[in-house]
C-alpha positions, 0 to 999 in steps of 0.5 A: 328866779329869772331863767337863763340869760339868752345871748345873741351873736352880734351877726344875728342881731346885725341881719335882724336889724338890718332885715327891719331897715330894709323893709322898713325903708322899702315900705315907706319908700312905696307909700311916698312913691304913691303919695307923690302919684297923682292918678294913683288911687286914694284908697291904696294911698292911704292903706300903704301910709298905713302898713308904712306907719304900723311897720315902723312902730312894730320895728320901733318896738322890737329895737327898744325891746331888743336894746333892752333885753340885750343891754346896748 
């Protein structure tokens, strides 16, 4: 027995995605900013690589599951 299908505004789920891009986009936006600095310190280069990837494969996922739960 499956339990209650939950419906989300499409308003919602337009803010929740757009929420994701913005941060996604601000965060990867950070890391090329680093990168391309030449005095910025190695090891701060690699962490904001880091959060930039693992960011976007967390909203990665969420989208895929969002897609799904919701049919679109």
């Amino acid at each position: 027995m499956s339990g209650p299908s939950r419906t989300i505004a499409p308003e919602v789920r337009r803010v929740q995605t757009t929420t994701w891009v913005a941060l996604v986009v601000i965060t990867v936006g950070t890391a090329g900013a680093f990168l391309l600095d030449e005095d910025a310190n190695p090891v701060a280069q690699g962490l904001f690589a880091m959060v930039a990837a693992l960011q976007t494969m967390i909203a990665l996922r969420w989208w895929q599951t969002t897609r799904r739960r919701y049919g679109r």
